[in-house]
Structures are given as C-alpha cells and as structure tokens.
N, C-alpha and C positions, 0 to 999 in steps of 0.2 A: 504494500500500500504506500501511495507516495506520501513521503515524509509531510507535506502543507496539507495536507489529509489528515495525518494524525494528530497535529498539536490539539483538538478539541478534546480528543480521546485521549492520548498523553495526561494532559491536567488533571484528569479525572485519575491517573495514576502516581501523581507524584506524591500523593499522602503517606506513599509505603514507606519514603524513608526524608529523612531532614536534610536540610541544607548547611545544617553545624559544619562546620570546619574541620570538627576531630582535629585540630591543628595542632593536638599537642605530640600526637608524632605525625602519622601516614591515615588516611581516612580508610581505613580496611577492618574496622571493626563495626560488623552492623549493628542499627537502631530500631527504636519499632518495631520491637518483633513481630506484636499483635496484630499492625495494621501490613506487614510483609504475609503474613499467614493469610491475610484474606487478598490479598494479590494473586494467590496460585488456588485459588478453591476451585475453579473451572478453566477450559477452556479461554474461554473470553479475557479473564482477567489475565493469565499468563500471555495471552499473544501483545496484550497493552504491556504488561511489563518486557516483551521480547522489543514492543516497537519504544519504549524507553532506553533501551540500551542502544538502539540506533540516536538519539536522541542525544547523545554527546558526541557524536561526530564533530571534529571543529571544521569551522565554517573555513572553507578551503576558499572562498571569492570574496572573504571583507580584508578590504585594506586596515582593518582595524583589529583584525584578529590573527593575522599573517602575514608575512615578510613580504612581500609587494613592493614594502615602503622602508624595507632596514638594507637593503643594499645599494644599489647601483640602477637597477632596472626602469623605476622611475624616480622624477623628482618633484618636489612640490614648491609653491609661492611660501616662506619662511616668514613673518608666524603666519598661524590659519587663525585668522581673526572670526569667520564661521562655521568650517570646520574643521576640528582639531583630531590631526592622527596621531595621535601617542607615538607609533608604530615611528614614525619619519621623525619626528620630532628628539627621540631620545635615543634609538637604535642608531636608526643612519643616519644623525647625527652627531654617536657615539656618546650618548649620557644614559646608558644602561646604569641600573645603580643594585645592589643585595638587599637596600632597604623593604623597596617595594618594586622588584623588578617588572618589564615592560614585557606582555608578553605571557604572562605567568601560567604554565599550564602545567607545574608542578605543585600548588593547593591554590593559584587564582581563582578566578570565578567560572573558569575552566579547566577544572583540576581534573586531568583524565586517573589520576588515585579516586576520584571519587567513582569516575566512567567505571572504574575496574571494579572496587564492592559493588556495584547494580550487577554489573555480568556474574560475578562469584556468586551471588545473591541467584541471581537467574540459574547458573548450572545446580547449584546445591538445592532448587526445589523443582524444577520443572520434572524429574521424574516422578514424583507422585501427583502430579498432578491428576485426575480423572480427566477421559471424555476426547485427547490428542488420541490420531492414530498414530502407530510407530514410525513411520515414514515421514511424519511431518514432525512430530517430536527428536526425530534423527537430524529433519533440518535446521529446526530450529536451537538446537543444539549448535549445530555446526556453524550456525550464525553467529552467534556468541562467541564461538569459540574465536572466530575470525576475528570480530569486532575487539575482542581481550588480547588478541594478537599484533593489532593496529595499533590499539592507545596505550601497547606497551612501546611499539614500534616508536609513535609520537614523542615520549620521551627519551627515549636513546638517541634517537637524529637531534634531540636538543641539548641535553642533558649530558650524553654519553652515558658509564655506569648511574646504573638505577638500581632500587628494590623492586624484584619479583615479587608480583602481588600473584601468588600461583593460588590461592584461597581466603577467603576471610576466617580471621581468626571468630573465635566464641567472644560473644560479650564478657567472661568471665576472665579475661586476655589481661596478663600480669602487663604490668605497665615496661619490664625488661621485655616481654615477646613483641610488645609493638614499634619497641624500637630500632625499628627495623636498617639495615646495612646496604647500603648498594653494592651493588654482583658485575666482577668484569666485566666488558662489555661484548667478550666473546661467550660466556653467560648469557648475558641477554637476547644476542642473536639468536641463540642455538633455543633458547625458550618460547621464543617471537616464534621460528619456523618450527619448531615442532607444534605447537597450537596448529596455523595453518595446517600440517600434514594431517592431523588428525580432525580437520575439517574437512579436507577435501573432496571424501567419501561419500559424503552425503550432503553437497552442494550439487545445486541441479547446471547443468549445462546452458540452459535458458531460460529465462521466466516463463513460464506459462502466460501472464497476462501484463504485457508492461505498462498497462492502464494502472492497475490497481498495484503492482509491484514494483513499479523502477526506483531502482537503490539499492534493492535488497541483495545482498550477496552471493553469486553464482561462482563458477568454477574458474572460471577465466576471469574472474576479479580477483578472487583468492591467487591465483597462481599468479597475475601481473604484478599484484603486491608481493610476492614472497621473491619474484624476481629482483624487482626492485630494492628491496630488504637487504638480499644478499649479496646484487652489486655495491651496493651502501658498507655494506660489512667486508667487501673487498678491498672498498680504497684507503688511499692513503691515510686520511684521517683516521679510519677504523684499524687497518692492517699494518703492524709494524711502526706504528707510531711513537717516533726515539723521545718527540718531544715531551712525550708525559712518562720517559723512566723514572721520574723519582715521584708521579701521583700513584701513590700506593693507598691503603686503606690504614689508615691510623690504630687500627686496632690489634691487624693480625699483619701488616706488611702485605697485604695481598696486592700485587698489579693489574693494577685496572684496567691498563690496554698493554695487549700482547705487542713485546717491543722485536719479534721479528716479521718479517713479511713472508707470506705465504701466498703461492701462487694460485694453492691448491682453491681457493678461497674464490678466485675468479674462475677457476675449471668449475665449480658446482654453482656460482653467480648464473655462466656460461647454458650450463644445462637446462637451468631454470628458466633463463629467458627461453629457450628453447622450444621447453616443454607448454611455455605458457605462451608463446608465441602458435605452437600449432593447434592448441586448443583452442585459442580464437580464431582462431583460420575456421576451423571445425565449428564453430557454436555463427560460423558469417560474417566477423570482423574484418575489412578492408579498410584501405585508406579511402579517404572521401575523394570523392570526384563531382562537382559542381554539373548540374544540368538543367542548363538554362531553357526557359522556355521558346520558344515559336519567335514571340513576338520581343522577345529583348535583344535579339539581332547581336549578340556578345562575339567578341574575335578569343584566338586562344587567348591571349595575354589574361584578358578581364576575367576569363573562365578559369585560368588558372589561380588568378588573385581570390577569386571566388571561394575558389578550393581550399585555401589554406585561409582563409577566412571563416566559410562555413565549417569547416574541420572544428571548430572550440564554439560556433555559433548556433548551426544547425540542430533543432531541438527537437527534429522530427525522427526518433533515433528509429523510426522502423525503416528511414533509407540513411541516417548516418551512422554508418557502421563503424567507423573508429573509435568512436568513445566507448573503450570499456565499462568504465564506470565514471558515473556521473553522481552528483552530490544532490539529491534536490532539497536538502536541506540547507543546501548556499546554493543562493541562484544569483545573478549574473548584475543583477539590476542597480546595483551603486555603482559597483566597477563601470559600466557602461555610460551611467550619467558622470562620473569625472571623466571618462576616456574623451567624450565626444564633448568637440569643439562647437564654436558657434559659425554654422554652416547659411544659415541665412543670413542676409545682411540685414533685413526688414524687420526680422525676429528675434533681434540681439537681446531684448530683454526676458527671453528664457531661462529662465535661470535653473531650470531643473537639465542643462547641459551645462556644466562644471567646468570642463576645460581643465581639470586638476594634473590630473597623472600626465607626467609628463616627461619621455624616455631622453635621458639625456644625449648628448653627439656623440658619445662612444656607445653608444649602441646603435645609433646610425652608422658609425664606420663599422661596426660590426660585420654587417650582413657582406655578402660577396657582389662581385660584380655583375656584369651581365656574363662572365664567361665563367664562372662555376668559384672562381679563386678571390682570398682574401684583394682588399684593395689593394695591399701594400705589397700584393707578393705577383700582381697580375702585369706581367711582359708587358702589354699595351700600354696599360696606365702608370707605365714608370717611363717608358721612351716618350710618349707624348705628352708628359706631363703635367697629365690628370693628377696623380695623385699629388705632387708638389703642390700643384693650383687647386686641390679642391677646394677650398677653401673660398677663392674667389668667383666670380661668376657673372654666367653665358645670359642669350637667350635662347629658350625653347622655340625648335621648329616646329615640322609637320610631323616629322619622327617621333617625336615625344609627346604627342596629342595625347595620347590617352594615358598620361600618367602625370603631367606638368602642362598647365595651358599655356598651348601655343602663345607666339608672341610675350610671353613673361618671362624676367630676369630671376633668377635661383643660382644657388652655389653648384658649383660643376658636381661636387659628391653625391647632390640628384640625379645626375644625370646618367647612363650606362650601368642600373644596377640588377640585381636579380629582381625578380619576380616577388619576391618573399617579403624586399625591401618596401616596396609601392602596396602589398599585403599588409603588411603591420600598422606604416607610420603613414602619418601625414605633413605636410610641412608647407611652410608658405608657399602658393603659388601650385604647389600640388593639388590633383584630382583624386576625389573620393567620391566613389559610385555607390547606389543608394541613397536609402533616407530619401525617399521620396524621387528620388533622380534615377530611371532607369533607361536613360538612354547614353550610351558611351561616348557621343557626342557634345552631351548638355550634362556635363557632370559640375558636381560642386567645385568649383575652385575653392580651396583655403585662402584668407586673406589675412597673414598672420602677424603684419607691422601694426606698430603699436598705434591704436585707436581705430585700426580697422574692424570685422568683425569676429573674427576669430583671435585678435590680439590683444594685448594688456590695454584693456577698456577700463576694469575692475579690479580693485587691491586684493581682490582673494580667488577671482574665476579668470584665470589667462594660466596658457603654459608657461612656464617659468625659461624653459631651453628652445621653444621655438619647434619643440614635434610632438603631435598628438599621435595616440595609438588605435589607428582603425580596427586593427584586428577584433581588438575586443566587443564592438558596439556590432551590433546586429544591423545586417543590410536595409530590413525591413523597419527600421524603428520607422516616427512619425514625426517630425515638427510641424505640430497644428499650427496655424495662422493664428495673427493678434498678439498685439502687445501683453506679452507675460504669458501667455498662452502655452499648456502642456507639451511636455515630449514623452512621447507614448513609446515606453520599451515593448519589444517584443522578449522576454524574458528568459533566460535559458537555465537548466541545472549546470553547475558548474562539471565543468570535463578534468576530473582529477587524475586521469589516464588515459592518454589515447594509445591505438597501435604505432604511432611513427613514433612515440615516445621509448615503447618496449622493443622496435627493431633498433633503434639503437642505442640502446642498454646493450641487448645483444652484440653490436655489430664491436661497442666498447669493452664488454668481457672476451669475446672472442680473441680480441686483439692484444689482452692483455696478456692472455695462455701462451700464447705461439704467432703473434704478430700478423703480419698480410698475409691474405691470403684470399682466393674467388670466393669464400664464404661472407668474408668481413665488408667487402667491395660490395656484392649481394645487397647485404640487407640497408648500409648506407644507401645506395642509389636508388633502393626502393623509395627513400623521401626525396630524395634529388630528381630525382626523372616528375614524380609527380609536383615537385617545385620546377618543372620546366629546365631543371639544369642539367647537359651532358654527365656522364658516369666521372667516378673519382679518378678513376684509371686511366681517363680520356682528359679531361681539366687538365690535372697540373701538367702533364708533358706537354701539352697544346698551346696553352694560356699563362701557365708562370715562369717568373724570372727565372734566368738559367740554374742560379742558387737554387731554385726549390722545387725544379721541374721532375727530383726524383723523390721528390717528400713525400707522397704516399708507399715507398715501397719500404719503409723502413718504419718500426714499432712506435718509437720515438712521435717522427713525423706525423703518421695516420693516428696517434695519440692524439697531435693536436689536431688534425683533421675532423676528425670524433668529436672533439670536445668544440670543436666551432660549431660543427654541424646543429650540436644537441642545443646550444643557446640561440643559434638563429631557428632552427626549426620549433624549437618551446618559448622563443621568446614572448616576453608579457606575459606568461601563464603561471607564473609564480613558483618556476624550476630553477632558474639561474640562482637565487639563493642559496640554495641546498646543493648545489652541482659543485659551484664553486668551493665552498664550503668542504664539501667530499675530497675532494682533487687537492686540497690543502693547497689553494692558488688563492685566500681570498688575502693576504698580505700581501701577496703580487698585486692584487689588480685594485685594491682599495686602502692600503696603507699611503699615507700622505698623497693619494691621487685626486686632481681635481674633479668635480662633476661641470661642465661646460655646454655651453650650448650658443644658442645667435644670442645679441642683444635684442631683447623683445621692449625694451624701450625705446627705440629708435623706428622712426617711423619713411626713412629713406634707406631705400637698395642699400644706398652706399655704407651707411652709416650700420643699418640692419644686419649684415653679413660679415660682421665682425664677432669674434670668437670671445665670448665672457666668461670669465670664471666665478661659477654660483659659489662654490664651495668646495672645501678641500676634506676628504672624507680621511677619517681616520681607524686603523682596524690594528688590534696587535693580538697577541697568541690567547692572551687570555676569552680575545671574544669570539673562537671557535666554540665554547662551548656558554650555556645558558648557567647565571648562575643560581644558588639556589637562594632563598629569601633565608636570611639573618636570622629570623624568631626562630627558623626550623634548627637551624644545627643550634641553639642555646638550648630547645627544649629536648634535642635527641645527640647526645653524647656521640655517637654511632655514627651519625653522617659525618659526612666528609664535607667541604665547598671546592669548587671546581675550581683545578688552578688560576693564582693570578688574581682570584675575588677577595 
C-alpha cells in the first residue's frame, strides 16, 4: 500500500509505543507493553504495525533531511532569510558541532535506534499472531527483516562502527546491558547482509498490484541494496583504512576498521551487483528510453535529454522500468520547486518556483564533452582552445538551437557538451523544454542576468552560481498564468535506485578485482550509448589528448573513468555525497576548495561571465564520519566519539 495511503492508518498505530528518547543509552528497550499487545491481536492490526516500520524510512528527496546540501552538488543564497537549510548552512558550511549535531539520525528526531525497536518489536510478535496465512506472514517477515537491514545500513555509511541492535532487550534490562558498544564495522556489514540473505526467500519478485503496493520490498530491491552495501564495504573508506589505526574501542582495544585491504571484499561486492543486476533484468528492469509522442515532433538530441530526464522523473513506473525502488514516502515536490527557475518573464512573481539549489561551475565542468571525454583531457578542446577560453564567450548559431538560443552570447563551456550536460542544468541563455513548452523550436530560454527573470531579482529566490538543475523538475509541471499564481508539480516518489546506478556499481567492483576488461566496458557503455555517447573503448583513443588516449586500459585510469561516469550519470540525485565520501576523495575535492560560479549580480555579458568565488569549502579527516551527540557518550561509558570530535 503506498506509503501517503497509510499515514491515516499509521496514526491510528503509533499509540503502541512513545516517542521518549530512552536517551539514556540506545532506544532498544521496549515500552507499553499493554498497548504493543493489542497491536498484534489480529491481522489488521499487525499489517498497521508492518506499515509503521516502513514509516521510518528517511526521507531520501528533503534537502533538509539529506546531504543534497552538505557537499558540493548544490549551492545556496547565504543566509536563507525564508528558508533555512540546517543541512547547507552548518555541514557545507563546515559548522557541524557534538552539541547538537546537524543531521542526527543517531537518537535525533530520526533516530533509526528507535526504527530498529518497532522492527525487533515486529519480528518478536508477529508469529503468534492469528488469522496471517504463512506465505504472507513469510513476507512480511522478510520485510522487516530488510527494513532492520537498511536502518542498520543508514548508520554505518554515517557513523561507521555502530551497536547491533540484533533484538530488544526485556524491560527488566540492567542498566550495564543497555549500555550498549559499537561493533567493527566489518561486524556491521557482515550483520547488515546476513539480515538481507535471510530475507530474500520470501520477497516476491514483483508486486502483484503497484497501485496498492509501491514501496514495498521485493527481490530486486533487497538485492540492489545488499549490492550497494557491499560495494560500500569494499572501499577505501571501509576497507583497509590506515587512517583510523589507532580508533580502537576504549574498553577492550578492539579495531574498528580493518586496517588491511582486501580485494576479496570487491570479488563478492562484484557478485552481488551481478546477481542483483540479472534479477532485474528478470523481474523487467531496463534503462528508460523516452517516447515521444506523434505530435511533439522531438529530434534525437531532445529524446535523448528526455531520457535521462524522465529516468529520476517519470512516475508512471509500469513503463519506467529503471527505478528499482522508489520512496513514496519522499516525493519529489520541494526538491523540484527550489530546482526550477523563473521561466516566465510575465510570471516572475511565482514564488512557489524557488530558484534555490543551485549546482555550482564544477559541476558544470564536470560533465564530458560532446565526444565522450572529460573537458580537460579532450584533443579538440585543448588544440582549439576551448578549454583555455571557456571561460569567455561566443554567440550561439543555428547549430546550437536546440540547447542555447540562437543568436545569444554564453560562455564557450556551453557550448560542445554531452547530452547529459543540456539534461541536468540550465544556464543563462540556455533552452529548457517543457513546462508548458512543447515545441523544440519555442523553448524556454533562461534569462539568468541579474534582474532579468530567472536572475537575482530577490534576496533569497535566485541561483547563487548562475545554473539551475532541470533534471530534477518534471517536464510536465505547470506555470498557471497571473500574478503570484500557482506552479503545479507533477509529483514523483523519489528514485532511491535506478539500474544505471547498479551497472555501475558493477562495472566499478568488476574493475577493482582484475581491472579492464569486455565485461567492465559492457556494462559502463550501457549508460553511455543511452546518454548518446560513443563506447569507453572508442572515446579516449579517438577524442583525448595523446597523455590519456590509453587511460581506459589500465585499472588506475578506468578507476577514474568509473568514478566520472557515476557523478555525471547520478548527478543531483543525492549520490555524489556518499560516492565521494566512499573513495576517501572528499579532502581532494572539498578541502580549502572554492565553490564558484558566474557573477549573478551583474546584469551585462561582459561583466556576467566572470568567474566568483561564493565560498571556500572546508573538509578534514575528522568529517568522514558523523559525530555522535555529547549527552550520549557522558550517559554511556561504552561509546566511543568518532575521531577528531
């Protein structure tokens, strides 16, 4: 049943247990016995409490309750005078604090310790329940299980070592038993994927009814997650990590992260994608492909932009087959009103389009060119002296109609890019198709100089860097007519998994076992051909500089290969935090490193197309991992704080 479905019936279940804190250790000792006893007396009441443990799912699409807004990916107007993101403001701004950390999903008001006593709570009664047949008491089991797997998951990718909450203790629970120890975090893993495996069994391969069920957990959501898990558990940060040999455990010396590297680690990462890669094959999972109607006359370019547009938008999952699993308990609809600019000139006083989130210029130099290869490493654009001069800027011809209005001045880095690039962002003087505009002729221009209508009009609604993010806003939204006048979302669940995301997972453990090879090539080009771009194989000898025209044949190289691929192909979807993060790159790339963009106070070309430094982001060792809140380790002897806090 979908999750905006349940919250009426939900309510009517939360009397089973309190919102107390148990803060004085770990929230794993249940309450209310009385009123949990009448939670499982039938059917009905047990499937309410089954749909409460979905019910802590974190909300994978608010910028206010995930990193979106703690790295690099977007940037915001500084301060939000009327909306305030915690998230931007003290992460990616680096005022993380142990008082009252940002984020807190270790006892905050999304403490997945409390997610985890409902689940314990859940498996420890639903067998005597009356009136379940065994088959559906098998799944709903397994559901649980899943979901105990997940929001152990949650805290290890933030936390690292955590306490395994493998059961609730008894209310009669010496105050020594709940003070509970955090468990290596090759522990953790290996606890996380055994839950999964013993879910598997009895997860169904498709919903019977995605009306009444999307969300619910199938075989191929279990298994893209346990892949993902264990690429997680492969990398750098997790695997052989030198830098935390002296975070040990205070009490007994135990080592919290295994300080050698294990390859074997990616061989079963490897498998996994594999295995979870052909059961979606198996269950109908493809990558999306855009299919335009009759009458919108679309070229490939637009169809392809479509594609990798409707791939995270398209909500009609019985023809978007990529999204494994989708959240519908975060759906799409804030992210979309900050994403999208102000597209009408008539209607600038909409205000319910934000213009917030805003990717800064290295993430536009991100994406590739038009021949498949980074900017900086592409033959053409080093002889002709694109990349030198991006910076300054052409006018658009006849050639670039459908991505930048003819006859308009833009920075040459608009110009020549992939497919994926004119997909995501928008930017002055750029075409954004939709929103009311479906003709490829008559598209929106952006007009994003300052006091035009997509540019800094307003102290809190303008992009700060000069790109807004199309990907995310739905083609079909609405800007109704009239001053102040609604924008009507077309509303999506959020896509917390697609297939391009687990082919290359795969195509990245593959290469980390035994390097290139026709398998690794495979499953990368799989997102590349449908991003319109030539194979790996075929790029760099074609397309780059003589330095790096043999970078995909060596482990190294098609590392980074891999690791472009996955931030331009997931970019804005709220991966690059955790990607980076994993690869132990995020000191590389956000230690003392500016966030830049155009000057969006200037309201001429000339002056416009000049390069601003917002801010200089700051990251050091200690903010790989989340710390933990100060009251807990004074009231629990036991814990540890995460180094550095």
């Amino acid at each position: 049943m979908k999750y905006t479905k349940l919250f009426t019936e939900i309510v009517g279940c939360f009397f089973i247990f309190t919102y107390s804190s148990c803060a004085d250790y770990l929230d794993v000792v249940p309450d209310n016995i009385a009123t949990i006893d009448n939670a499982f007396t039938n059917r009905t009441m047990a499937e309410k409490y089954l749909f409460t443990c979905y019910s802590y799912m974190p909300k994978h699409s608010d910028p206010e309750t995930q990193v979106f807004l703690a790295g690099d990916e977007f940037w915001m107007p500084y301060p939000q005078s009327v909306i305030t993101s915690t998230v931007f403001e003290y992460i990616a701004r680096g005022n993380q604090n142990v008082t009252n950390p940002i984020l807190n999903y270790w006892d905050g008001d999304a403490s997945m310790f409390v997610a985890l006593r409902v689940c314990n709570t859940f498996l420890e009664r639903i067998e005597s329940v009356p009136g379940i047949d065994s088959m559906e008491r098998k799944r709903w089991i397994a559901e649980v299980k899943f979901l105990k797997a997940y929001y152990h998951y949650w805290l290890v990718r933030m936390y690292g070592p955590i306490p395994l909450i493998r059961e609730n203790l008894p209310i009669s629970a010496s105050i020594e038993a709940v003070q509970a120890k955090r468990e290596p975090v090759d522990d953790c893993f290996n606890y996380i994927v055994s839950l999964l495996d013993e879910a598997l069994p009895d997860l169904p391969l498709k919903l019977q009814n995605e009306a009444t069920e999307t969300g619910r957990t199938t075989k191929p959501i279990a298994l893209a997650v346990k892949a993902s898990i264990l690429v997680n558990a492969a990398s750098p940060l997790f695997n052989g990590n030198s830098d935390y040999s002296a975070f040990v455990r205070s009490t007994d010396g135990v080592q919290y992260f295994n300080q050698s590297f294990d390859v074997k680690k990616w061989e079963i990462a490897a498998i996994a994608c594999k295995q979870a890669i052909d059961t979606c094959h198996l269950a109908g999972f493809h990558l999306y492909e855009y299919k335009p109607s009759l009458v919108e006359g679309l070229n490939s370019e637009i169809i392809t932009q479509m594609s990798i547009r409707n791939s995270v938008c398209d909500n009609n999952y019985n023809y978007n087959k990529e999204v494994i699993w989708m959240n519908p308990n975060s759906t799409s609809d804030v992210l979309q009103r900050w994403s999208t600019t102000f597209l009408d000139p008539v209607n600038t006083a909409n205000e319910s389009t934000r213009s917030l989130l805003a990717p800064p210029l290295r993430i536009a130099e991100m994406f590739y060119t038009n021949n498949g290869v980074p900017i900086f490493e592409d033959e053409e654009w080093e002889n002709s002296g694109k990349y030198s001069n991006r910076y300054k800027t052409k006018i658009a011809t006849s050639a670039d109609k459908y991505h930048i209005k003819e006859g308009a001045e833009t920075a040459v880095l608009h110009f020549d890019r992939e497919i994926r690039f004119y997909a995501n962002l928008a930017f002055d003087t750029g075409l954004w198709y939709g929103i009311g505009k479906y003709n490829i002729d008559n598209q929106w221009d952006v007009r994003g100089k300052q006091s035009q209508a997509a540019g800094k009009r307003l102290p809190t609604f303008y992009s700060t860097t000069g790109y807004y993010c199309k990907k995310l806003a739905h083609y079909q939204n609405v800007i109704l007519p009239g001053a102040g006048a609604a924008y009507n979302v077309v509303d999506y669940p959020w896509p917390v998994i697609r297939l391009a995301d687990l082919y290359l997972l795969y195509a990245e453990a593959l290469n980390e076992v035994s390097g290139p090879s026709v398998e690794v090539y495979e499953y990368i080009n799989k997102v590349r051909v449908r991003a319109g771009l030539e194979n790996v194989e075929v790029a760099w000898p074609n397309y780059a500089k003589a330095s790096k025209k043999q970078k995909h044949t060596t482990k190294d190289g098609l590392r980074e290969i891999i690791q472009q691929e996955r931030l331009i192909e997931l970019a804005n979807e709220g991966h690059r935090y955790w990607d980076i993060r994993r690869w132990k790159r995020a000191k590389e790339m956000w230690q003392n490193q500016p966030i830049q963009g155009w000057d969006v106070d200037q309201g001429e070309t000339e002056t416009y197309y000049r390069i601003k430094t917002i801010y200089t982001t700051s990251f050091t060792s200690k903010d790989y991992l989340w710390p933990i809140r100060e009251y807990n380790l004074s009231v629990n002897p036991n814990l540890d704080q995460n180094p550095g806090w």
